[in-house]
N, C-alpha and C positions, 0 to 999 in steps of 0.2 A: 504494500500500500504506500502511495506517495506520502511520502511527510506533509505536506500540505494538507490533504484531505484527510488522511490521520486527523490534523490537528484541528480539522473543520467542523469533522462531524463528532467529535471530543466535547467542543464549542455549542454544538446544538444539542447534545445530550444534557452539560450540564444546564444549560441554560430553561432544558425541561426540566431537571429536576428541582431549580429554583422558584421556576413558576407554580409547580407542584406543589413545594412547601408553603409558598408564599398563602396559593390558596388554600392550604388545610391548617393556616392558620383560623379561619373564622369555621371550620371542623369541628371544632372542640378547643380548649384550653391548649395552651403549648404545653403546661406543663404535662397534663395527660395524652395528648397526642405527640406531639414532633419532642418525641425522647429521644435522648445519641441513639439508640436502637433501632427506634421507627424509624429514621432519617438513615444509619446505615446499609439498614433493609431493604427500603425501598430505592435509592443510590442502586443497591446489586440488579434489587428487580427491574428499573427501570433499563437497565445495561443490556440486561435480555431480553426487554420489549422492544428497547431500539432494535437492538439485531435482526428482532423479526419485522419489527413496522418498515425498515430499512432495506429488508429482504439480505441482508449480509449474513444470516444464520446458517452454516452448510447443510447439506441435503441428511446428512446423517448425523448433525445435532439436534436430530427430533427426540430423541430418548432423550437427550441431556435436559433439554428445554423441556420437559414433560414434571419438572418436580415443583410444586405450587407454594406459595408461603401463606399460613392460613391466616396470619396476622388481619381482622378488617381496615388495619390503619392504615397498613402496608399496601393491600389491594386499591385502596381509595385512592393514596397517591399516586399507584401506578399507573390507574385508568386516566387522573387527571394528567400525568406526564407523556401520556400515550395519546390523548387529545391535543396536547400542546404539539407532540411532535408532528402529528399530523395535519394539523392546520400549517405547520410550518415548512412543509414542502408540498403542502396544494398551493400555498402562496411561490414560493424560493425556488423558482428554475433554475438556478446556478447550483442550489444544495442536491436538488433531483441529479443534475449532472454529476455532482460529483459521488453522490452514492452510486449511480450506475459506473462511474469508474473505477470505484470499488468492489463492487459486485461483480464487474467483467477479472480484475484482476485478478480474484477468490477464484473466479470458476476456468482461468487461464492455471493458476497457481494448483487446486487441486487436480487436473490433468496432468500437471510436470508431476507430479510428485505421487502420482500411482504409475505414469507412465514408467519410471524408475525404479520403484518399486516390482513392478511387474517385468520388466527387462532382468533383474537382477534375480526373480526368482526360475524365469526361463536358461538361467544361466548365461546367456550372453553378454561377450567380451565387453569391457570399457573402454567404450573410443572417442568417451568425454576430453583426452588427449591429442586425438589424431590431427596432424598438421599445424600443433602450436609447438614452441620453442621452449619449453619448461623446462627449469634446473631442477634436480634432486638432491634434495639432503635429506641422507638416510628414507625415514619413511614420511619425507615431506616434500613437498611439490609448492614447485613456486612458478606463480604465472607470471609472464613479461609487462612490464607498465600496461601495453598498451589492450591486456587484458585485465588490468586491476583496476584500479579507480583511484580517484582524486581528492585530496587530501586539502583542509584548509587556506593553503598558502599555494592554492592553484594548479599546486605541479600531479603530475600522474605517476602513482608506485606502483610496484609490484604488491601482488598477494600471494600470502605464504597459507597454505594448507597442510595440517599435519597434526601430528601428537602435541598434546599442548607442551610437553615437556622441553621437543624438539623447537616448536614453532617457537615459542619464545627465546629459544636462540638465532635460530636462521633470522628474527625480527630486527635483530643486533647487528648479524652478520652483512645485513639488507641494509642497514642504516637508516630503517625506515621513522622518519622524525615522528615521534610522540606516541609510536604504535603502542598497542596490547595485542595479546591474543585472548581472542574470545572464542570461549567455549560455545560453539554451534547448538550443544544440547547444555542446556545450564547444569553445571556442577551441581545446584543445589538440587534440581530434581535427581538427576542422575550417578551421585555421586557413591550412590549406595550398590547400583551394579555394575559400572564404569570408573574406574580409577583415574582419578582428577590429572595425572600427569600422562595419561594413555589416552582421555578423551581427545575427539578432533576439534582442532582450535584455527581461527584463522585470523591473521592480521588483521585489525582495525585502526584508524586512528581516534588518540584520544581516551583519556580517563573518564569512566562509566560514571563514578560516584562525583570526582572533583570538574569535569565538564561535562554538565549535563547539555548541552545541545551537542554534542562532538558525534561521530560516526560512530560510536559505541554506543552511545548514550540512545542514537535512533533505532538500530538495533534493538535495544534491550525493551525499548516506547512501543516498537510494534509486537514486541513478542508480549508484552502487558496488554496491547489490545487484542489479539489471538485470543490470551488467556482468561479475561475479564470474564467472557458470557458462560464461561466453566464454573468459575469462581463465585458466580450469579447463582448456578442451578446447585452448588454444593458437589461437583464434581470435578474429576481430571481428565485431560483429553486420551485418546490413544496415541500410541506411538505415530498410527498414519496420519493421525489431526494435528499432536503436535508437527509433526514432518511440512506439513502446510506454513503454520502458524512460523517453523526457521526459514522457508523460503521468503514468503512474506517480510521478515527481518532483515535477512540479507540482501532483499532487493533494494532496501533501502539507501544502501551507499553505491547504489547502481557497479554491479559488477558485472563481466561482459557474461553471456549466456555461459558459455564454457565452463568457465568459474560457478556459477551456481550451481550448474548442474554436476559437478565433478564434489562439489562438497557436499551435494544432497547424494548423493551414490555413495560417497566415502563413507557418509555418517551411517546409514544405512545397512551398509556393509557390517560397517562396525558391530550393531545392535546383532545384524543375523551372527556375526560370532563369537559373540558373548550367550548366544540362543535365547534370545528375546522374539518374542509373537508380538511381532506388530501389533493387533488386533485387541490388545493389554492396554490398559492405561499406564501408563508413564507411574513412575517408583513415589513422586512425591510433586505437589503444587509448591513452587516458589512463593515465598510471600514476595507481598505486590512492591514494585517499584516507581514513584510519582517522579514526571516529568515536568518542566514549564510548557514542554510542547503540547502535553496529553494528559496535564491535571493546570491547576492552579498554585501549584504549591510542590513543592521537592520534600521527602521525608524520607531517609535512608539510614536504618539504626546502624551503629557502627559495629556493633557484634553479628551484624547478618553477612551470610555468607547467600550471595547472588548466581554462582556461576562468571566466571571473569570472560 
């Protein structure tokens, strides 16, 4: 999802759910109605009506979006934040546009990523490689600039692919100014059946926690709104949903096709040998990460551990 529209329809969520409180102030009393509870409740729920009022809910998060909050306070607000949203792009031709850009990239985005999926289980070769110029170190793969992407100060680097252990030195060897490597699947979900120095990591620029707009930081933004409508119904995606939800991420610092697609195969690889079933939920939900991009506000405890 572009960063822009990320941060657009971010914008008109919460702007429902303001409108929402506002009116369920004259509801009842604040002090019995809009309790931190009710307001966080209905915050989740509203997350998941956008999704569907939006049509951005995938085709196979029907079960997820199937769990109800019995709260009436809760429901109240929802219905009024799901009228607001809806008057707000029978009006907003631009917002309609930009959710159909969204919507087209989700159903672009889940195709890559069964297509690979399905390539890999028929067992056919990887020729995510074939007729680029890539260096190896050890079991990491580095794309040529002008397959990697662009980095704040204009200029175009290489991206490095590989074990985070490795990655994070090839990132040195590269000279690449300000990088990390980030863990493609977040350490914090995966950390428990994938060892955090054997996960696949790839160059970014930019510190997730201390620059929050940097090319990590958008990464980690869309992988929060992937995870949001999970978080909504009290559930975690499957290995295939999340597989979406990192594509999604890393299209963000626009990497050339090659590159995406060679990292979503690698990771993949990965899980089948470790003998992980796709079709499983993911080991653990990360707690949430707030952006300026995709909240209002940044909150990042310092004893959490995110996935780098």
């Amino acid at each position: 999802m572009d960063t822009a529209d990320a941060a657009r329809l971010t914008e008109v969520m919460t702007g429902a759910v303001a409108d929402a409180v506002k009116r369920g102030e004259s509801y009842s009393s604040l002090e019995n109605f809009l309790t931190d509870e009710s307001v966080e409740r209905m915050t989740e729920a509203v997350i998941e009506e956008a999704a569907e009022t939006l049509g951005l809910a995938d085709a196979d998060d029907t079960g997820v979006n199937e769990k109800k909050l019995g709260d009436s306070r809760v429901a109240a607000l929802k219905d009024m934040a799901k009228e607001s949203l809806t008057e707000q792009f029978r009006k907003d031709g631009e917002l309609r546009d930009t959710a159909e850009r969204v919507r087209q990239a989700r159903r672009e985005s889940a195709t890559r990523s069964d297509r690979i999926i399905e390539r890999i289980k028929r067992g056919e070769p990887n020729d995510y490689l074939d007729g680029i110029p890539v260096k190896h170190y050890g079991k990491t793969v580095v794309f040529p600039k002008e397959y990697g992407t662009i980095y704040s100060n204009g200029n175009r680097y290489e991206v490095s692919i590989g074990p985070y252990s490795e990655d994070t030195s090839v990132n040195k060897q590269l000279g690449l100014p300000g990088a990390q490597s980030h863990h493609v699947a977040q350490n914090a979900s995966f950390k428990s059946v994938i060892p955090k120095l054997k996960a696949i990591a790839i160059s970014v620029e930019g510190d997730v926690i201390r620059n929050p707009k940097s090319q990590h930081a958008q990464i980690h933004g869309a992988y929060e709104m992937g995870l949001d409508g999970f978080r909504a119904a009290g559930t975690r995606p499957t290995y295939k949903e999340y597989l979406r939800i990192i594509e999604r991420g890393i299209q963000t610092i626009v990497l050339s096709e090659a590159a995406i697609n060679y990292t979503l195969y690698t990771v993949v690889n990965q899980w089948l040998a470790y003998g992980i079933d796709l079709d499983t939920e993911i080991p653990k939900m990360p707690r949430k990460m707030y952006f300026p991009n995709y909240s209002n506000s940044i909150s990042i405890p310092e004893e959490t551990y995110y996935g780098e």
